[in-house]
C-alpha positions as CSV (number, residue, x, y, z in Angstrom):
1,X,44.4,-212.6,-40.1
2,X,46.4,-210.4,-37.9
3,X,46.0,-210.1,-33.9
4,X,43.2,-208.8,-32.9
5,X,41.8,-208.7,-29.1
6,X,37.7,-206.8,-28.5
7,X,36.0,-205.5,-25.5
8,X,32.1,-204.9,-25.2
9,X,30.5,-203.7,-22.1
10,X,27.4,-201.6,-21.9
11,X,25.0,-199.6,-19.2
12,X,22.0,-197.6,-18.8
13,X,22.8,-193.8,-18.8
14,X,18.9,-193.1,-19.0
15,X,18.3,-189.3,-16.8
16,X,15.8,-189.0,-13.8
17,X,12.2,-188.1,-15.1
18,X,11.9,-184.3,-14.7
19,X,14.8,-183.6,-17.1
20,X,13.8,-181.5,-20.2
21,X,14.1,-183.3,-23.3
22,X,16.1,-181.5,-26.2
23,X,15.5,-181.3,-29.8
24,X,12.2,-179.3,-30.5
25,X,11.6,-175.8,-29.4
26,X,7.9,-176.1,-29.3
27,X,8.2,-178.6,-26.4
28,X,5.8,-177.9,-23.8
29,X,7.3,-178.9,-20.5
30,X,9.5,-181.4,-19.0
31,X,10.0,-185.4,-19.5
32,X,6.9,-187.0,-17.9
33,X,8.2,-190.8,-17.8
34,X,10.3,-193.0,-19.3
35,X,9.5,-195.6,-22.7
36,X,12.4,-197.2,-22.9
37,X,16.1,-196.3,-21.5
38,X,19.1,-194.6,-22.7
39,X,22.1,-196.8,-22.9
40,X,26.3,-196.3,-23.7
41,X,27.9,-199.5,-25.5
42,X,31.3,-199.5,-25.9
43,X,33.5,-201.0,-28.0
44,X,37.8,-201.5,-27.2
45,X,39.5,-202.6,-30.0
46,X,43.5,-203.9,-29.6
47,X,46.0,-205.4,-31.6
48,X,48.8,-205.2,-29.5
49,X,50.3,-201.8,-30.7
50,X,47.2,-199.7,-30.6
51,X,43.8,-199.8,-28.8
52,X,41.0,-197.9,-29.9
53,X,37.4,-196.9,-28.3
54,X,34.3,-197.0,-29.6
55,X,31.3,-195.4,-27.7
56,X,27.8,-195.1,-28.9
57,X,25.7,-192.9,-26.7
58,X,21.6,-192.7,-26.6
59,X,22.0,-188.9,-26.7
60,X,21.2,-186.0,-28.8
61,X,24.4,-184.7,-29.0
62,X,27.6,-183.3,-26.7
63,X,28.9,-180.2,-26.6
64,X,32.6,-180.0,-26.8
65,X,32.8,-179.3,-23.4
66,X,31.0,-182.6,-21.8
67,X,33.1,-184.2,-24.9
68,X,36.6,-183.1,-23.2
69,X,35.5,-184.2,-19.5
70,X,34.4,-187.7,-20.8
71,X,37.8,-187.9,-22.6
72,X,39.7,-186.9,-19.6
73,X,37.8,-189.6,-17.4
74,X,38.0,-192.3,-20.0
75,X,42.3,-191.0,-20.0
76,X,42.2,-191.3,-16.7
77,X,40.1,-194.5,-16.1
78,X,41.9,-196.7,-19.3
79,X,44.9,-196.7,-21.6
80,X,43.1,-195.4,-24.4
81,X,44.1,-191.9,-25.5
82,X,41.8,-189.3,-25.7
83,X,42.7,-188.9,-29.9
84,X,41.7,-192.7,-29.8
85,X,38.8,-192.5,-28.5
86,X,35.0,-192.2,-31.1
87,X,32.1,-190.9,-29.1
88,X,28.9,-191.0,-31.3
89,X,25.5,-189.9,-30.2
90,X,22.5,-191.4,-31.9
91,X,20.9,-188.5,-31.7
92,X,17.5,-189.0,-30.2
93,X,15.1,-186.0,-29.9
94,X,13.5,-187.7,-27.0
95,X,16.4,-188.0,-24.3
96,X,18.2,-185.2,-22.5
97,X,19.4,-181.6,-23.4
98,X,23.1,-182.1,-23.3
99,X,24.5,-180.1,-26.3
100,X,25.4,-176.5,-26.8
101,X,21.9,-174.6,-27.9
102,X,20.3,-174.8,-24.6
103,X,17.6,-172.3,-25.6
104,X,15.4,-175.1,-26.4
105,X,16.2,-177.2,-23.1
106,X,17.5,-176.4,-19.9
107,X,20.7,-178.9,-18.9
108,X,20.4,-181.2,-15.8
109,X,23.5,-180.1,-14.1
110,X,23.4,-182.7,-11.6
111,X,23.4,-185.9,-14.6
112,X,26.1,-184.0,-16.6
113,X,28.2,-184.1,-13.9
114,X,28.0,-187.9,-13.4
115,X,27.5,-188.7,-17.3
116,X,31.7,-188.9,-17.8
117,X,32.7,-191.1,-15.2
118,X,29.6,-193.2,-15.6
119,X,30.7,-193.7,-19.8
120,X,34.4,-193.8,-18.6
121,X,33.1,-197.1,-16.3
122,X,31.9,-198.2,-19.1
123,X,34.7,-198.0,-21.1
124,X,37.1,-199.7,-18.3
125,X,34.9,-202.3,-18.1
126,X,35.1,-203.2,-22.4
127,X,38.6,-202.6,-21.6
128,X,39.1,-205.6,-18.9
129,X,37.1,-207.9,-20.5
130,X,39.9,-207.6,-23.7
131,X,39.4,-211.0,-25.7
132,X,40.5,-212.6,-28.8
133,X,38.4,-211.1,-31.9
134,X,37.7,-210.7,-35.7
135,X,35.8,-208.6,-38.1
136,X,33.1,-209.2,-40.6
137,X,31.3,-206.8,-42.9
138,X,28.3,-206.8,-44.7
139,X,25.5,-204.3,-46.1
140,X,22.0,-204.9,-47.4
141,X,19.5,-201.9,-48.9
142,X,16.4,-200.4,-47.2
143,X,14.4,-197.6,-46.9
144,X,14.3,-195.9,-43.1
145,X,14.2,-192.3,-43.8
146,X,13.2,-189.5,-46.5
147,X,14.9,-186.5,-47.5
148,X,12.9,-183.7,-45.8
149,X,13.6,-180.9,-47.4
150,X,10.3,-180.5,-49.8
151,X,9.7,-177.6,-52.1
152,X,6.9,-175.6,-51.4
153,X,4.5,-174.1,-54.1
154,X,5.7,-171.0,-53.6
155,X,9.3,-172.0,-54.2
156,X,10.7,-172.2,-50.5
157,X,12.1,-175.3,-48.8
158,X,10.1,-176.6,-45.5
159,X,9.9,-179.4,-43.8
160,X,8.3,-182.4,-45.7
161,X,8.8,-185.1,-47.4
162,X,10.8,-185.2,-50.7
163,X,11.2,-188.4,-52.3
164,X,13.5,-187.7,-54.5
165,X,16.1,-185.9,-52.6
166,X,19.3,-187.9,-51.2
167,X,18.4,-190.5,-48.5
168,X,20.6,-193.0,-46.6
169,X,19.6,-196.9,-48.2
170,X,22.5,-198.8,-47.0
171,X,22.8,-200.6,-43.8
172,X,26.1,-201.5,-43.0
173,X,27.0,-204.1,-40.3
174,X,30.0,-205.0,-38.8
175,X,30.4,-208.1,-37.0
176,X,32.3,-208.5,-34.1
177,X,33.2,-212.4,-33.4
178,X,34.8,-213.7,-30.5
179,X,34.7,-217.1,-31.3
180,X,31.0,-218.0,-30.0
181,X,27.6,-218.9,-31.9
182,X,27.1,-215.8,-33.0
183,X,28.8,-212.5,-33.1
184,X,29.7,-210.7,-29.2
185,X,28.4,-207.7,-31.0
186,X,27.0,-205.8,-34.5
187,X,27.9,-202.1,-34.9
188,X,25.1,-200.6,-37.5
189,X,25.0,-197.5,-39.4
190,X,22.3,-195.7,-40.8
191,X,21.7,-191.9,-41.5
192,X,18.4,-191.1,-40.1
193,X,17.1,-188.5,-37.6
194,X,15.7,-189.7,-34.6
195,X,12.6,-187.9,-35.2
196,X,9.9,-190.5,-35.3
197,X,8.4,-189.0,-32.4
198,X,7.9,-185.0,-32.1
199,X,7.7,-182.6,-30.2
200,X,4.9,-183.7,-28.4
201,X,6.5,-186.3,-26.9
202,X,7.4,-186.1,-23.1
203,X,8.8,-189.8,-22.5
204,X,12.4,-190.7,-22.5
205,X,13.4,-192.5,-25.2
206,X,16.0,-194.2,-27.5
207,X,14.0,-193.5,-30.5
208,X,13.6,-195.7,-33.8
209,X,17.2,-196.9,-33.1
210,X,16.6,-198.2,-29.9
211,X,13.9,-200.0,-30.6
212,X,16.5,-201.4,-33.6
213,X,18.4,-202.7,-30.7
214,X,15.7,-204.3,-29.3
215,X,14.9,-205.9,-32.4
216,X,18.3,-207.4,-33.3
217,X,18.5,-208.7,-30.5
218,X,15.3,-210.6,-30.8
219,X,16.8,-212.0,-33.8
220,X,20.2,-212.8,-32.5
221,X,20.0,-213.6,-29.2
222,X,20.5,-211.3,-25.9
223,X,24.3,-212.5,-25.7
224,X,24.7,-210.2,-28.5
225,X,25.4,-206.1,-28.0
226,X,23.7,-204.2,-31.0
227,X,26.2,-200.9,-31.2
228,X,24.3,-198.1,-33.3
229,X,26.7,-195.5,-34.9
230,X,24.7,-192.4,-36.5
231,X,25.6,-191.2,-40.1
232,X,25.5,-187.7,-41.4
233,X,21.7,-187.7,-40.9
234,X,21.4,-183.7,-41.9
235,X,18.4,-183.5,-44.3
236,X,16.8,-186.9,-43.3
237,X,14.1,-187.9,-41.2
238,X,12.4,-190.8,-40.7
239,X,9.3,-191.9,-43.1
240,X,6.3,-192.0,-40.7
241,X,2.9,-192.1,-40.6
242,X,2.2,-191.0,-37.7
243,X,4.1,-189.9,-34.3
244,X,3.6,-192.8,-32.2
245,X,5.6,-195.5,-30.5
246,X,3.8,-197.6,-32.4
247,X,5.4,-196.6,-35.8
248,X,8.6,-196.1,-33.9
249,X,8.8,-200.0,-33.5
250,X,7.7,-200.6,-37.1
251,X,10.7,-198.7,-38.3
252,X,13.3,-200.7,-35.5
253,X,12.1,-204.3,-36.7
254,X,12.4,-203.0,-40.5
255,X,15.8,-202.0,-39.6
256,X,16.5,-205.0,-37.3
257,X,15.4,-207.3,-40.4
258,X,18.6,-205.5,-42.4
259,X,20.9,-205.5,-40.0
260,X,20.3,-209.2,-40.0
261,X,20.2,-209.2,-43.6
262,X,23.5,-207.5,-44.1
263,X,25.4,-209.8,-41.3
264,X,24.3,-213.0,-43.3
265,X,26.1,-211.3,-46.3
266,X,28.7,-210.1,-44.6
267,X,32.6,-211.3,-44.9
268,X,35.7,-211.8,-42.6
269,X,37.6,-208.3,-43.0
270,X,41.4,-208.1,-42.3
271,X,41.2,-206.1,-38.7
272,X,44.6,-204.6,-38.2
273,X,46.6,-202.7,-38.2
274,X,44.6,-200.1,-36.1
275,X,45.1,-196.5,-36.1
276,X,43.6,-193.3,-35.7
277,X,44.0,-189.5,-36.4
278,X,42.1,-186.8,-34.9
279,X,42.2,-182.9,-36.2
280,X,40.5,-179.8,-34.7
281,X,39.9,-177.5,-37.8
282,X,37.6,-174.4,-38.3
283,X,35.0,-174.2,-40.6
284,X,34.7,-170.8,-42.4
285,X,31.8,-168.8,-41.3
286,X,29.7,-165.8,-43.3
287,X,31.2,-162.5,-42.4
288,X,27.8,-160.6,-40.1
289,X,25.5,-158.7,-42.1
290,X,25.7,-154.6,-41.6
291,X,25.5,-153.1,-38.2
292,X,21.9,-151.9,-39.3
293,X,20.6,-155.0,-40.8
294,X,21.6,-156.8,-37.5
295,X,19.6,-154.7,-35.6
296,X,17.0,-154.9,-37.9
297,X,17.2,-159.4,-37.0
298,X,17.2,-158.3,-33.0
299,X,14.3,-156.0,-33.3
300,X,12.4,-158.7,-35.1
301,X,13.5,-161.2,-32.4
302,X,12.6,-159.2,-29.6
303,X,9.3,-158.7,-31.1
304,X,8.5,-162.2,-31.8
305,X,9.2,-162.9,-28.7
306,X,7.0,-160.6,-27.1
307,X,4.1,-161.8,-29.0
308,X,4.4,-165.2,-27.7
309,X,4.2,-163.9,-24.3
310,X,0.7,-161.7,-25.6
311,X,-0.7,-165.0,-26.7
312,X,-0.1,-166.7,-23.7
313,X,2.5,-169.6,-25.4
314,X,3.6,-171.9,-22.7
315,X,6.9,-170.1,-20.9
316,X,9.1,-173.2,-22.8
317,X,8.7,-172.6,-25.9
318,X,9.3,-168.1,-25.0
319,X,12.5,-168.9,-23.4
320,X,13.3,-171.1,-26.5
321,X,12.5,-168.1,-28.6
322,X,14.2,-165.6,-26.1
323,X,17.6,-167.9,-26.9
324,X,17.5,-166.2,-30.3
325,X,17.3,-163.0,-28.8
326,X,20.3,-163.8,-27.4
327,X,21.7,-165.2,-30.8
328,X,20.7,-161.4,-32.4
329,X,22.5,-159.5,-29.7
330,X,25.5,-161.3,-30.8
331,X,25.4,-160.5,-33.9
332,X,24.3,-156.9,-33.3
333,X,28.0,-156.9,-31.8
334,X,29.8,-159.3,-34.1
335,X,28.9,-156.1,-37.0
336,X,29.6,-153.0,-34.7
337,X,33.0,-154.2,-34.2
338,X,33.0,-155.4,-38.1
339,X,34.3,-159.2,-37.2
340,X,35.5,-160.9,-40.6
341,X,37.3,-164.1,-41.2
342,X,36.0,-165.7,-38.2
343,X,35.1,-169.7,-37.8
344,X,33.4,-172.5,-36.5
345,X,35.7,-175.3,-34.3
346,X,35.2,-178.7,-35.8
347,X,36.0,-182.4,-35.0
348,X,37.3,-184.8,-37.8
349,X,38.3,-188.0,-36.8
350,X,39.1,-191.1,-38.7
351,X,39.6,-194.5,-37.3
352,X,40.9,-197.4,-39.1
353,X,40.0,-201.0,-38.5
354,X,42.4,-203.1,-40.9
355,X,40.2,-202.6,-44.1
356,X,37.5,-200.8,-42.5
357,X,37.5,-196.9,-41.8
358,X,35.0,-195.0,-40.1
359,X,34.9,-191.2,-40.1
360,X,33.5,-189.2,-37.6
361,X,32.1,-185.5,-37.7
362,X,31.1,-183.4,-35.0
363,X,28.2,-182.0,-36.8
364,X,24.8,-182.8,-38.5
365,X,26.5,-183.1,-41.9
366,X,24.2,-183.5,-44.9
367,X,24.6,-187.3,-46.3
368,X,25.6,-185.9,-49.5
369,X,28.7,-184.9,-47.8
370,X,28.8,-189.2,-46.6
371,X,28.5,-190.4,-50.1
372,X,31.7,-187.6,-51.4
373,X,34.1,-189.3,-48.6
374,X,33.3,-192.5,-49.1
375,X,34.1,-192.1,-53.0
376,X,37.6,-190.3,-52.2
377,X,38.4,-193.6,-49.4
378,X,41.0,-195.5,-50.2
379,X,39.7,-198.3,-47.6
380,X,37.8,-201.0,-48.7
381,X,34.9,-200.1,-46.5
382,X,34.3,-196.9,-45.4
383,X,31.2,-195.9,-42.4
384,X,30.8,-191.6,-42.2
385,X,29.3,-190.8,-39.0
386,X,27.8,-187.4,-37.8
387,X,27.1,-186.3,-34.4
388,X,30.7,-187.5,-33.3
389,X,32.9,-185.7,-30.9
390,X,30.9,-182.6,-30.0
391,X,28.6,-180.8,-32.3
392,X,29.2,-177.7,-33.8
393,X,26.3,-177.0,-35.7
394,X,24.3,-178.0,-39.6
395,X,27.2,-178.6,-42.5
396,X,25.0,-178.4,-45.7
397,X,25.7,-178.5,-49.1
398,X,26.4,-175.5,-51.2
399,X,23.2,-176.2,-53.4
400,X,20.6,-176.3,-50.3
401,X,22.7,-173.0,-49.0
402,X,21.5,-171.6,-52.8
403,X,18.1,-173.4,-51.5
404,X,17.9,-171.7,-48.6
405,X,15.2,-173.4,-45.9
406,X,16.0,-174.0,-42.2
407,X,19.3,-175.8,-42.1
408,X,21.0,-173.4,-44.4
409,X,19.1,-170.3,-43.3
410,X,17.5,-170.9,-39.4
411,X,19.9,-173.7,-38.0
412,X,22.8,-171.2,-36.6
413,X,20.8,-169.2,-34.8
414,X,19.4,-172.0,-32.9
415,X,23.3,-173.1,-32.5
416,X,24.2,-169.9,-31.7
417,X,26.7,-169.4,-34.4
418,X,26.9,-167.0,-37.4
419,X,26.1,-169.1,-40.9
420,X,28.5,-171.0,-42.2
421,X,30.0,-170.1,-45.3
422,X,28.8,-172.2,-48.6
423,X,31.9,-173.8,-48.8
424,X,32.3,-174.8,-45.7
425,X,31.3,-178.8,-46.1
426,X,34.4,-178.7,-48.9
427,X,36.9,-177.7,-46.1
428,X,35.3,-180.3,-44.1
429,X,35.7,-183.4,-46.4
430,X,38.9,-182.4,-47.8
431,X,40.2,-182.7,-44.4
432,X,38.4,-186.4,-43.8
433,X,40.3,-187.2,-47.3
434,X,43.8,-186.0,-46.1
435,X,43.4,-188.2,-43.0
436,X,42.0,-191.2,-45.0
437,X,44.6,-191.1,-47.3
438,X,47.4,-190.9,-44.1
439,X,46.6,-193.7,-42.3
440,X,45.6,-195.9,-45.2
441,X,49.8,-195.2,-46.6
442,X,50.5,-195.8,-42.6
443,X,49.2,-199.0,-43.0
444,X,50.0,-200.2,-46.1
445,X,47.4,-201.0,-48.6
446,X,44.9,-203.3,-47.2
């Protein structure tokens, strides 16, 4: 197998208590403790032409503005170039707001501001510890989340539980050997919302996939760094019984069991050559309705707002509603001054590992959209991650836009955005396949 050297390092990035958590809108006040602690793993990978990072974050999501400062301080604190550079967020609904709709949570300036150079430290210190490596890959089946997106008897789409929509079955594990017992670390991918806990929930927290950390390493030993990498997790939640920490560990040790299962199955993989292409495209978004429609939406905003107030609904979950005032102003203006054509920025990045490929998305991408670039990869392996790079806003399919429900028709306003168009998700993967297909003919075949 060819050259190939690997740095782990990892560190708590868990916020003060006080911080508002992100993620629901009918949160009722502020983070009241803290369950269990946020962390950033990193991951360096070298093979002595290229060196690529890897940085899984216990974070909702970033906007593309916290994205480009912890780029810059990663630039300025390693060798690794900012195109080089993966940032994933696993994104838990129970750890701080730190993504672009802040109508639902109000940002801790004072931790955003340290949150780059603490990941960039993090990142130097993978860096220096640089050591002889190789790669392993295995997968095994099992059943962590449930398509949510559940037909109502009068036709709609909610929120539920519907078993036979697409759901995310695979774990896939990658092994990272330095030469010890065991692997020096397991990255692990899974498509599932970190949404065990709801709204209710005032305790920081890593969420189900945390609590899969813990796990592993209770199986393999605490020499060994679990590395979570969220997948396009769009229309899947995890398959509870209840809202409690309780079921929250249940789902990590099932999950821990197959991320144990798929490393005993797993195989050397050839690791190099490395290589990595980043593209910022736009994603096509739906023209604004007429100038009388869309003050038709900001009337009906305003109002609903206002009736939250008359029934005394706790002042967090108003100024989440007053954000979509906001969101209705804008496109009150967006139709008077008749703005066509427009869209979305988007982040897709592809990294390649010798035979392995992993795709990232800035964006909660609907799995279906997963499975499509996996099947157009030339690479032997292939991992699709959402929530990668920043995070522009839903990407669903074209059927659950005919659907309608809340990712298709509620999600952008929330995100501040107009809709995306129906075909958006097409323009999205037939850029992931362009890049694919580029650095697997860079490369050789593998």
């Amino acid at each position: 197998m060819s050259a190939l050297r690997v740095g782990i390092h990892e560190r708590k990035i868990t916020p003060p208590v006080g911080v508002d958590l992100s993620g629901f809108a009918h949160r009722e006040g502020p983070s009241e403790g803290v369950h269990d602690d946020l962390w950033c793993r990193a991951l360096v990978l070298d093979d002595g032409t290229t060196r690529l990072g890897i940085v899984a974050l216990d974070l909702l999501e970033l906007d593309f503005e916290l994205d480009a400062a912890v780029r810059r301080a990663v630039s300025d604190a390693t060798v690794i170039r900012p195109d080089r550079l993966l940032l994933n967020c696993s994104h838990t609904h129970a750890g701080p707001a730190t993504g672009a709709p802040e109508g639902t949570a109000s940002k801790n300036r004072g931790y955003l501001s340290r949150l780059p150079a603490e990941i960039a430290a993090v990142v130097r210190e993978a860096e220096k510890g640089l050591i002889a490596g190789r790669l392993s890959y295995g997968e095994t089946e099992v059943q962590i989340g449930i398509d949510r997106r559940e037909r109502q008897p009068d036709g709609s789409i909610d929120f539920g539980r519907n078993p036979d929509g697409p759901a995310d079955t695979k774990m896939r594990a990658i092994g990272v050997d330095t030469g010890q017992a065991a692997p020096a670390a397991i990255i692990f991918n899974l498509a599932c919302h970190g949404t065990a806990l709801k709204g209710e929930n005032r305790e920081i927290s890593a969420e189900w996939m945390g609590a899969t950390v813990s796990h592993v390493r209770r199986i393999a030993g605490d020499a060994l760094t679990p590395i979570f990498l969220q997948g396009c997790c769009g229309q899947i939640n995890p398959d509870v019984s209840a809202a409690t920490f309780e079921e929250v560990d249940r789902i990590g040790e099932r999950a821990a069991q197959a991320v144990a299962a798929a490393m005993e199955a797993a195989q050397p993989v050839e690791p190099a050559p490395l290589g990595a292409q980043l593209q910022r495209i736009g994603l096509p978004l739906q023209d604004p309705p007429s100038p009388d429609l869309a003050r038709d939406d900001l009337r009906k905003a305003q109002s609903d707002v206002e009736r939250l107030r008359r029934n005394g609904t706790h002042p967090y979950v108003v100024r989440a509603f007053d954000s979509l005032v906001a969101h209705a102003r804008d496109m009150v203006e967006r139709s008077e001054r008749g703005a066509e054509g427009e869209t979305a920025p988007f982040v897709v990045q592809v990294l390649r590992l010798g035979e392995l490929a992993i795709v990232g998305l800035s964006g909660e991408v609907f799995f279906e959209f997963a499975l499509e670039m996996q099947r157009r990869s030339p690479f032997r392996h292939t991992l699709v991650l959402g929530y990668s790079n920043g995070c522009t806003c839903y990407v669903p399919t074209e059927e659950a836009f005919e659907e309608g429900g809340y990712e298709a028709d509620e999600s952008f306003r929330w995100y501040g955005i107009p809709p995306l168009r129906p075909d958006a998700g097409e323009v999205m993967v037939q850029a992931a396949a362009r890049m694919l297909a580029d650095l697997h003919a860079q490369g050789g075949t593998p």
